[in-house]
N, C-alpha and C positions, 0 to 999 in steps of 0.2 A: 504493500500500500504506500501509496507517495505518502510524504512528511513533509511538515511545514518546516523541519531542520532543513531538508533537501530544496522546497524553494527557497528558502533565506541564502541559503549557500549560492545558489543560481542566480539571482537578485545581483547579491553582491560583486558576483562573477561580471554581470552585464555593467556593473557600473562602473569597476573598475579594470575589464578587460583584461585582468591578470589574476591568475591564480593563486601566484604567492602572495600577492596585494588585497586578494579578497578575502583569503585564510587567516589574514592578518586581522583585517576588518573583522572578522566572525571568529577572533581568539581562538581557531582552531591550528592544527596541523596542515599541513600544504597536500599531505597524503589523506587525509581524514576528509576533506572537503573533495579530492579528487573521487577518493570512494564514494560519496553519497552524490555528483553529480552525473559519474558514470552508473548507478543503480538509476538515477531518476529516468536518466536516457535509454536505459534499458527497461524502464516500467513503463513508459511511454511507445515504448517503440520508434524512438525520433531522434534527431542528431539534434543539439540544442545550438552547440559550439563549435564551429572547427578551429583548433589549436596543434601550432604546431611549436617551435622553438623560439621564434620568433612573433607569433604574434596570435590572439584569439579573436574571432569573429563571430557573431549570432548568425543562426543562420535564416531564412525567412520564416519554416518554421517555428524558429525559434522564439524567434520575436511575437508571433503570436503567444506560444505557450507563456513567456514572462509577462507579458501583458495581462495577460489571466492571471498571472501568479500575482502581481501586483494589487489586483483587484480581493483573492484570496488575502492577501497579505491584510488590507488595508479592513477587510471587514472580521478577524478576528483580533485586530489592534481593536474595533469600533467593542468588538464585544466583549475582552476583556474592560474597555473603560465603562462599560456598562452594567457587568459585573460589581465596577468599584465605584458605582454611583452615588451610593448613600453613606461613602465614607466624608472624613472631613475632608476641607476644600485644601488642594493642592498635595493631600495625602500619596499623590504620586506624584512620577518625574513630570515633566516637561521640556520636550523643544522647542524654544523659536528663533525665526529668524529675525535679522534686523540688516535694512542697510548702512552702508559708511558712514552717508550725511545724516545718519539718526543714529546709530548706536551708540560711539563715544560722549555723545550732548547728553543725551536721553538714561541712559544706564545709570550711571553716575549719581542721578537726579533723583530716580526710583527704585532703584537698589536697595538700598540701603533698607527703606523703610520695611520693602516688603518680604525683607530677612530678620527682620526686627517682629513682625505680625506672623511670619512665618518659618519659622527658622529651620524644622526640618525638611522643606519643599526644597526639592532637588531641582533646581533650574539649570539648562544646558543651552545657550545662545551662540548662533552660528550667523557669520556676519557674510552677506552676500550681495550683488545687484538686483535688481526687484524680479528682473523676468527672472531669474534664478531661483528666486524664492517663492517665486507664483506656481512655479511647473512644481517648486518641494511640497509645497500645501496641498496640492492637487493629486501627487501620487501619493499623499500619506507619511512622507518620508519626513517631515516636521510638523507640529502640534498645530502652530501659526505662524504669521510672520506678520514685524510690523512696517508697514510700509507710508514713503507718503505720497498721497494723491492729489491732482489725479492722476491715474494709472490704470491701464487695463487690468482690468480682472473679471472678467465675464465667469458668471459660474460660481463666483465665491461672495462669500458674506463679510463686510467690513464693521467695525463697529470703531468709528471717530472717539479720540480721547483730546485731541488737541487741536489748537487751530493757530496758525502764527504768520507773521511777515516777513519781507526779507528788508535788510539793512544794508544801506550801500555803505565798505568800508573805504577809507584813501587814508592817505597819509594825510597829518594835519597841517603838513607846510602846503598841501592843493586840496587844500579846504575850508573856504571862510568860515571864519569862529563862529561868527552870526547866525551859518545856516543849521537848520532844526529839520527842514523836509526838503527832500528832494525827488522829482518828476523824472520820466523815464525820458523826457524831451530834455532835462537837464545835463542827463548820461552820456560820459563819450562814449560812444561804441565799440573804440577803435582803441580804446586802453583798460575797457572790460574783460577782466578773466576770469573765465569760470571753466569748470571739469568741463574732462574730455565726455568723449561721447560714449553713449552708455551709462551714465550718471543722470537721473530723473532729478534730480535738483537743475542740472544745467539747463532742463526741457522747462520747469516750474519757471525758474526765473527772467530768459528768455519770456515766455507768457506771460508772467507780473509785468514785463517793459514794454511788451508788442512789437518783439524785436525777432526776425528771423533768422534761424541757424544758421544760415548763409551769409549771415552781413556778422553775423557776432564771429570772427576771427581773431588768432592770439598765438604770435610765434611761443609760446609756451606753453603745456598741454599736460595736464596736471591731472592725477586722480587724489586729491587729499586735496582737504580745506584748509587745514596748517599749513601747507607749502606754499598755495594761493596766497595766503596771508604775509607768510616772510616775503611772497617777491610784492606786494603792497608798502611792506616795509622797508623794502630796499626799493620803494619810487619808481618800482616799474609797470606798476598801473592799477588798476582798483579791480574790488570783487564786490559779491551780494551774499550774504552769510545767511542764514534762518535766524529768529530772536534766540531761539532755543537753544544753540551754539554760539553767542555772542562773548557772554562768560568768560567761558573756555581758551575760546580763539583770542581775543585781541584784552585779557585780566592783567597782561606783563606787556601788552604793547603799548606804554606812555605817546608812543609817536604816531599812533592810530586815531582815527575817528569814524567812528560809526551811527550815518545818518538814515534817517527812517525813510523808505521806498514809498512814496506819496503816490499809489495806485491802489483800486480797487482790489479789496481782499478776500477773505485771505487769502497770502499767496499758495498756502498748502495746507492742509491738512494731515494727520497723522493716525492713522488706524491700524487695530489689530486686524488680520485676514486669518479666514478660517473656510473651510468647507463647511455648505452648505448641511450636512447630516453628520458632522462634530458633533458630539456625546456630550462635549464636556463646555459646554457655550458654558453655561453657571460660572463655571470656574473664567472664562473669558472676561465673560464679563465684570467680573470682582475685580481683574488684572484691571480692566479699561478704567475703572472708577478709582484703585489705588493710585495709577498713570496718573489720570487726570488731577485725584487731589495734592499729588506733590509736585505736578510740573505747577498748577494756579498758582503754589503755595511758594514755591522757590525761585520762580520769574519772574513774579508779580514784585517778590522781597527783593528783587535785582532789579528790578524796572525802578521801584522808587525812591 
């Protein structure tokens, strides 16, 4: 009879295209997963992989049967959390994901607390690009993820915790002391940096200005908001931070200023994503309302 040891091991195989790297993944032996993948293919009657010295491939059949397996996979994860439904809240682990331009701002902020309310809750957060994170919610392979929108995600359920603007940073020697707000007409285009591409803040913020990716160019091409910031500090041309990372980013830069983006808001939102017939919303949503009363409670104490 196939075993859900045997898809696990398959799974892993596919996502890591190696065997020793998938043995690794699944704390087994490199021989012990080779035995329960070649039984699987022998209870199947089907070739799952071809693998030779150099390299492993699914094969079309293949790809159908892990497809199924994933489906398998995902609805006895649904049923064991269903099993453990009327335990206390967070009484098991969790994964989520979170992107770049929100985990470092954001963690830091609500951490803490909800280690303090909950201290045996095993939390495990895996930091990735959104479409990364949409396709892991979607096979099961993480709890949530928190993303910010907008953003595609057809199919899955959001639940908003936060809502914020962006702030144009410059150096203070190219920026009148005077000014308090600034218009996306005020912006030079042409000394704007923001992440490269594939970064959904680059795509937000472009939107806040009504500026097209086409015209927003930048001999430097950055994926980090901290390195954005040092080349602002060394006067080689401005960015747009979130409130939410403000703090953070520019708490040690005295030679900084950061002025409020005078466009209709907000520029982004911030929500947890979850599949649609997630067992464990209760538990989501306690997360989305702890989120929400320590970012009010800690930005608000920064803002004034």
């Amino acid at each position: 009879m196939i075993s859900l040891k045997q898809l696990h091991y398959a799974l892993a195989v596919e996502k890591t295209l190696h065997f020793k790297k998938a043995a690794e993944a699944c704390n087994v032996s490199q021989s012990a997963l080779s035995t329960a993948i070649n039984e699987l293919e022998k209870q199947l009657g089907v070739t799952i992989f071809e693998r030779n010295n150099k390299q492993v491939l699914v094969t079309n059949k293949g790809q159908l049967i892990l497809a199924k397996a994933k489906q398998v996979k995902l609805e006895v994860d649904e049923l064991l959390q269903i099993a453990n439904a009327n335990l206390q809240p967070f009484s098991n682990g969790m994964t989520i994901g979170v992107i770049p331009t929100i985990g470092p701002y954001l963690l830091p902020k609500v951490l803490p607390d909800l280690r303090k309310q909950y201290p045996d809750f095993k939390l495990k957060i895996i930091e990735e690009q959104s479409h990364v994170l949409v396709d892991m919610v979607r096979s099961g392979d993480i709890d949530a993820a928190i993303l910010a929108l907008p953003y595609a995600i057809d199919g899955l359920m959001q639940f908003e915790f936060w809502q914020e603007d962006f702030y144009w940073v410059s150096h203070k020697d190219e920026c009148p002391s005077q000014m308090k707000e600034i218009t996306s007409e005020q912006l030079s285009a042409e000394k704007l940096m923001l992440l490269k591409e594939g970064h959904c803040l680059k795509d937000h913020a472009l939107a806040a200005c009504s500026l097209q990716n086409n015209k927003q160019e930048s001999d430097f091409d950055s994926a980090s908001l901290h390195t954005l910031i040092q080349m602002v500090a060394g006067k080689l041309g401005t960015t747009l931070v979130p409130q939410m990372a403000l703090d953070q980013l520019i708490y040690s830069e005295s030679e900084l200023r950061a002025i409020h983006l005078n466009e209709p808001g907000p520029h982004r939102k911030i929500s947890l994503i979850i599949r649609p017939n997630y067992v464990r919303t209760d538990e989501i949503t306690l997360l989305k309302d702890i989120f929400k009363a320590q970012l009010t409670k800690k930005v608000s104490a920064k803002d004034s």
